[in-house]
FITORDREN-512786 format. One record per atom (N, C-alpha, C): residue number from 1; x, y, z; atom name; residue in three letters. Coordinates in nm, 2 decimals. Layout:
// FITORDREN-512786
[NUM; [X; Y; Z]; 'CA'; 'Ala']
...
// end
This chain:
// FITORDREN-512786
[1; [11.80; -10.36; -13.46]; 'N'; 'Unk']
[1; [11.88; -10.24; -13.49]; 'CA'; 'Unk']
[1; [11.90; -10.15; -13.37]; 'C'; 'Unk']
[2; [12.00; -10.08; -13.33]; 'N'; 'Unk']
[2; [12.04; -10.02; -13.24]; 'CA'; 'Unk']
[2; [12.19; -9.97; -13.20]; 'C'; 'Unk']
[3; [12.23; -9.92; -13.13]; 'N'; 'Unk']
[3; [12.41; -9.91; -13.13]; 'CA'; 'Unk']
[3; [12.44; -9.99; -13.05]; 'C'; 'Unk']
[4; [12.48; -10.10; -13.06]; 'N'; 'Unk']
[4; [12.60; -10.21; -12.94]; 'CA'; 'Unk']
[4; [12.66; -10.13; -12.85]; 'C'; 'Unk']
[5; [12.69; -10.04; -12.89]; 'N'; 'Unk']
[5; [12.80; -9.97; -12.75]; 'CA'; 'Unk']
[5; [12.70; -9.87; -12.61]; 'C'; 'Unk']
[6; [12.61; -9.89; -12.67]; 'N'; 'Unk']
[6; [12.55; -9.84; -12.55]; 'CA'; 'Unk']
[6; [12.51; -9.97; -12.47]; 'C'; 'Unk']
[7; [12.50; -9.89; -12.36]; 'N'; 'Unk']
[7; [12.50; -10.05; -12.24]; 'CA'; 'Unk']
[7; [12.42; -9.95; -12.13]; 'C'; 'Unk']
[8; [12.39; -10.07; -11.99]; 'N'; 'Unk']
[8; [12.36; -10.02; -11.88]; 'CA'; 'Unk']
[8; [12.38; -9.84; -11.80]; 'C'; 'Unk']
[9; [12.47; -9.83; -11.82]; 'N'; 'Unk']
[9; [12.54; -9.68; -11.76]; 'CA'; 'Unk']
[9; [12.44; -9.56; -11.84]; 'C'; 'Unk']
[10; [12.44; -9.60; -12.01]; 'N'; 'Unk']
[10; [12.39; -9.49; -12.10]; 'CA'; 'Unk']
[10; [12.21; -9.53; -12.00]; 'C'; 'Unk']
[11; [12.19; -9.61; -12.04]; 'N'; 'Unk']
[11; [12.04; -9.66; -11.99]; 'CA'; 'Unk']
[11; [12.00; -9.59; -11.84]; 'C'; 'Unk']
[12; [12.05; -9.57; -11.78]; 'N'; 'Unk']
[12; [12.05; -9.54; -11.63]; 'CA'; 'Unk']
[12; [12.08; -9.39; -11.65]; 'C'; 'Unk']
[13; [12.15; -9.34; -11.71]; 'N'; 'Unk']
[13; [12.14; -9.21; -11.75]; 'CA'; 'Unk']
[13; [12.02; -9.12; -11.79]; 'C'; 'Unk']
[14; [11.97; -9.20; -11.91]; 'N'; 'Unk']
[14; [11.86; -9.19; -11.98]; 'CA'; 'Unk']
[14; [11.73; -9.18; -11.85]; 'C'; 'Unk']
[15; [11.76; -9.26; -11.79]; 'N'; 'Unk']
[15; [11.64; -9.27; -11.68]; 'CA'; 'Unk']
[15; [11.65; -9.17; -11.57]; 'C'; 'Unk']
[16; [11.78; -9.13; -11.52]; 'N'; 'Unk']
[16; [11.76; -9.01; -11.44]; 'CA'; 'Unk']
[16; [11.73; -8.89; -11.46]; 'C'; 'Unk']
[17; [11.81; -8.87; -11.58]; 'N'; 'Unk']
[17; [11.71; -8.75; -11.72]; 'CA'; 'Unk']
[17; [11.58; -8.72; -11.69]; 'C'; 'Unk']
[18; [11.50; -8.82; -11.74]; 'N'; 'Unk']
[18; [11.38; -8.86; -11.74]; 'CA'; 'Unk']
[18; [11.30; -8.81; -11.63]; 'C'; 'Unk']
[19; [11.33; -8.86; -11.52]; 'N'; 'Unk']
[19; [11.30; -8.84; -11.40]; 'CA'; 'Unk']
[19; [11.37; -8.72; -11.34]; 'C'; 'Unk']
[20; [11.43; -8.66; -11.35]; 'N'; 'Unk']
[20; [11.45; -8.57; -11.29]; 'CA'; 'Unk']
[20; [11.35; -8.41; -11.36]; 'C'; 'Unk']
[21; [11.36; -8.45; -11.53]; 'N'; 'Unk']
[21; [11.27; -8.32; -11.59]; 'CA'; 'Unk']
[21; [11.11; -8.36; -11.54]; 'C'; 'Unk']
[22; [11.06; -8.54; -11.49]; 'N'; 'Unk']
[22; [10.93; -8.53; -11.50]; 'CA'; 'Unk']
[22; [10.95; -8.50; -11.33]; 'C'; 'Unk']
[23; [11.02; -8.48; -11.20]; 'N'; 'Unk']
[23; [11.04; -8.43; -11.10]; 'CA'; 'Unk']
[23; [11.02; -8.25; -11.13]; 'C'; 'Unk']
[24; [11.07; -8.20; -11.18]; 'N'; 'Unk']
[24; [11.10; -8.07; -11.23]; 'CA'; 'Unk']
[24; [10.97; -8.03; -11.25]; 'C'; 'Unk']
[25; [10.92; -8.11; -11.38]; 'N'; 'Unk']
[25; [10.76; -8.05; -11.43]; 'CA'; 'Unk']
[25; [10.63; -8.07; -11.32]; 'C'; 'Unk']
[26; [10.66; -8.16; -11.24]; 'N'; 'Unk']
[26; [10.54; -8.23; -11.13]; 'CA'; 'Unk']
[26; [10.55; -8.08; -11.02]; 'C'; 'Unk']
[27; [10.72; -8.08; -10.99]; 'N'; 'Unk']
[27; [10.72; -8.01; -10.85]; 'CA'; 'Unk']
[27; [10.75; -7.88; -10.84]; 'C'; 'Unk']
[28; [10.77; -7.84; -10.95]; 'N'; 'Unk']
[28; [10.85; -7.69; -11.02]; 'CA'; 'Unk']
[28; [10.97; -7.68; -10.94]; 'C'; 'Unk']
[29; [11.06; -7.76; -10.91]; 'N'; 'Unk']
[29; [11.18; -7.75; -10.90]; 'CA'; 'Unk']
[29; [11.27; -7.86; -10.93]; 'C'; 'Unk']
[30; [11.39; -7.81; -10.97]; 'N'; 'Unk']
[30; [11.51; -7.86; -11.03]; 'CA'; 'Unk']
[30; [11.62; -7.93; -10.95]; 'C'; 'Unk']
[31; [11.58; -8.01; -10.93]; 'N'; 'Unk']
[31; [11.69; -8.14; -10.86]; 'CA'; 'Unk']
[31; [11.83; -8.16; -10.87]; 'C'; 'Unk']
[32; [11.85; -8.12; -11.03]; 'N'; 'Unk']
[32; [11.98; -8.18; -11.09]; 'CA'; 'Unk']
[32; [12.12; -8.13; -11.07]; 'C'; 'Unk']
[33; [12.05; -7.99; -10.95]; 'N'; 'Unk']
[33; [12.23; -7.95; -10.88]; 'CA'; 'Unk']
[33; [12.24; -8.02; -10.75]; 'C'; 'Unk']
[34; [12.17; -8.07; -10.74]; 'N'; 'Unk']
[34; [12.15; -8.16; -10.56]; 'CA'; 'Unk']
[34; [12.18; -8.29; -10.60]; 'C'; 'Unk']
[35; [12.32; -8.31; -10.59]; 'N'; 'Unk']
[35; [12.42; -8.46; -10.58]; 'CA'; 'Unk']
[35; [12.35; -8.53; -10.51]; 'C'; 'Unk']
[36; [12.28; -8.51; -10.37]; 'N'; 'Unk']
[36; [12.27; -8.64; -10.30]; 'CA'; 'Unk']
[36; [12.09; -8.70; -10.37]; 'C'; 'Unk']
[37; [12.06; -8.57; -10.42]; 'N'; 'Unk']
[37; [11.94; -8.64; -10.43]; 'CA'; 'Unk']
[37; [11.92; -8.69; -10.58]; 'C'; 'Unk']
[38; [12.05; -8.65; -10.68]; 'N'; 'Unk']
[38; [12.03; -8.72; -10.81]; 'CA'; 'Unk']
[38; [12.13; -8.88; -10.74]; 'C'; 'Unk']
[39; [12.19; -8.88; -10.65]; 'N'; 'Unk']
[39; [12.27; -8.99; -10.63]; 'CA'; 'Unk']
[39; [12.13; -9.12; -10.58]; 'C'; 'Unk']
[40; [12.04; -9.06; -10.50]; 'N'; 'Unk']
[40; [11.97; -9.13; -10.45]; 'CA'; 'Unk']
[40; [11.86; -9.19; -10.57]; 'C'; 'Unk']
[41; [11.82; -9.12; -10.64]; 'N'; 'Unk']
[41; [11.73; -9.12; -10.77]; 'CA'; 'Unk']
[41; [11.79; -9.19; -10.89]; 'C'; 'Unk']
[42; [11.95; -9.22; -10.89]; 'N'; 'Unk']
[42; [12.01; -9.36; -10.94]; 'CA'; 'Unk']
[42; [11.99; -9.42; -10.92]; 'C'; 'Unk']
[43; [12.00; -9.47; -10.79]; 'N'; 'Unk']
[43; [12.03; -9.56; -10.69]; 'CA'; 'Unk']
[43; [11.86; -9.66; -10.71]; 'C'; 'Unk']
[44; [11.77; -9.58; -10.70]; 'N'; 'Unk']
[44; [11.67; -9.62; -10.72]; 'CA'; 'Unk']
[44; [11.60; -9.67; -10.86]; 'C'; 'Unk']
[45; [11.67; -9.59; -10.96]; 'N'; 'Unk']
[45; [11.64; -9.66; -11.08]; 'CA'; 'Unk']
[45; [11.74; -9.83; -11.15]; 'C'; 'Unk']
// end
C-alpha cells in the first residue's frame, strides 16, 4: 500500500527536510535559506 506517484524526487525531498530540521535542532541554525548548502545536503543524500 502506498501512492505510485511518488518516486525518487518526493523521497530526496523528504530527506533534506529531515536533515535540515535535525541540522536546525543539533546546531540552532537554519540552513534552508542557504541554496549552496541545501544544494550540497542533496547532493549528499
Amino acid at each position: 500500500a502506498g501512492d505510485t506517484h511518488l518516486g525518487g524526487e518526493d523521497f530526496d525531498n523528504r530527506m533534506v527536510n529531515h536533515f535540515t530540521q535535525e541540522f536546525k535542532r543539533k546546531h540552532k541554525k537554519d540552513i534552508s535559506d542557504n541554496k549552496r548548502a541545501v544544494r550540497r545536503l542533496r547532493t549528499a543524500c
